[in-house]
C-alpha positions in Angstrom: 19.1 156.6 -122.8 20.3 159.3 -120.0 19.2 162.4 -118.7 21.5 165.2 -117.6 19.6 167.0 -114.6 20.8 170.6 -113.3 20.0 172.5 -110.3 21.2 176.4 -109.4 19.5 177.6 -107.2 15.4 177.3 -107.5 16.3 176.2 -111.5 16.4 173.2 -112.5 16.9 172.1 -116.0 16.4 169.0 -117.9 18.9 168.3 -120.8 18.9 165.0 -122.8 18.3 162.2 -123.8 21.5 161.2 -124.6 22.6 157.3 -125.8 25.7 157.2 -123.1 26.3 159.2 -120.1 30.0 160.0 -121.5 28.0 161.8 -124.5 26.0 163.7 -120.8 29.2 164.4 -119.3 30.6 165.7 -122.6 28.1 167.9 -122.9 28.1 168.8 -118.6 31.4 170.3 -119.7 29.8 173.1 -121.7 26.6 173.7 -119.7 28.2 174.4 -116.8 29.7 177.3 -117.9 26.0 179.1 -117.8 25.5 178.1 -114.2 26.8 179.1 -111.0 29.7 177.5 -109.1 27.3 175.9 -106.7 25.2 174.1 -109.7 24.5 170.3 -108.4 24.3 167.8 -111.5 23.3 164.0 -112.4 23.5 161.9 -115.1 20.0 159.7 -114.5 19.8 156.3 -116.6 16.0 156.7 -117.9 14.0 153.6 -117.8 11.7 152.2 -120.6 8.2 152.6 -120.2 7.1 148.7 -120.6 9.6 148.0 -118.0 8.2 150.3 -115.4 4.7 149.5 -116.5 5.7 145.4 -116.4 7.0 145.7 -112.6 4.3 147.8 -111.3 2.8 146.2 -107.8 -0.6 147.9 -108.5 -3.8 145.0 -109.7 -5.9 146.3 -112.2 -8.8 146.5 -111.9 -11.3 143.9 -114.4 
């Protein structure tokens, strides 16, 4: 899954989640018509939550 990310300004916005980051850029195409011409974008590849949980350096505690 991937997460278009939009910043103008002091705004940022959070659009997604999309299955491919062409489906993102598709839709980058159309948003950016509502922001300005300085608007900063990413596409971010979002990570599943057993996989960040799994590689965590932290020891619980028993």
């Amino acid at each position: 899954m991937y997460l278009l990310t939009i910043r103008d300004g002091l705004v940022t916005r959070h659009i997604g989640p999309y299955q491919s980051p062409k489906q993102a850029s598709d839709d980058l195409d159309r948003l950016l018509r509502h922001f300005g011409d300085r608007a900063r974008w990413q596409i971010h590849a979002l990570e599943e939550p057993a996989s960040v949980i799994g590689s965590s350096s932290v020891a619980t505690a028993a």
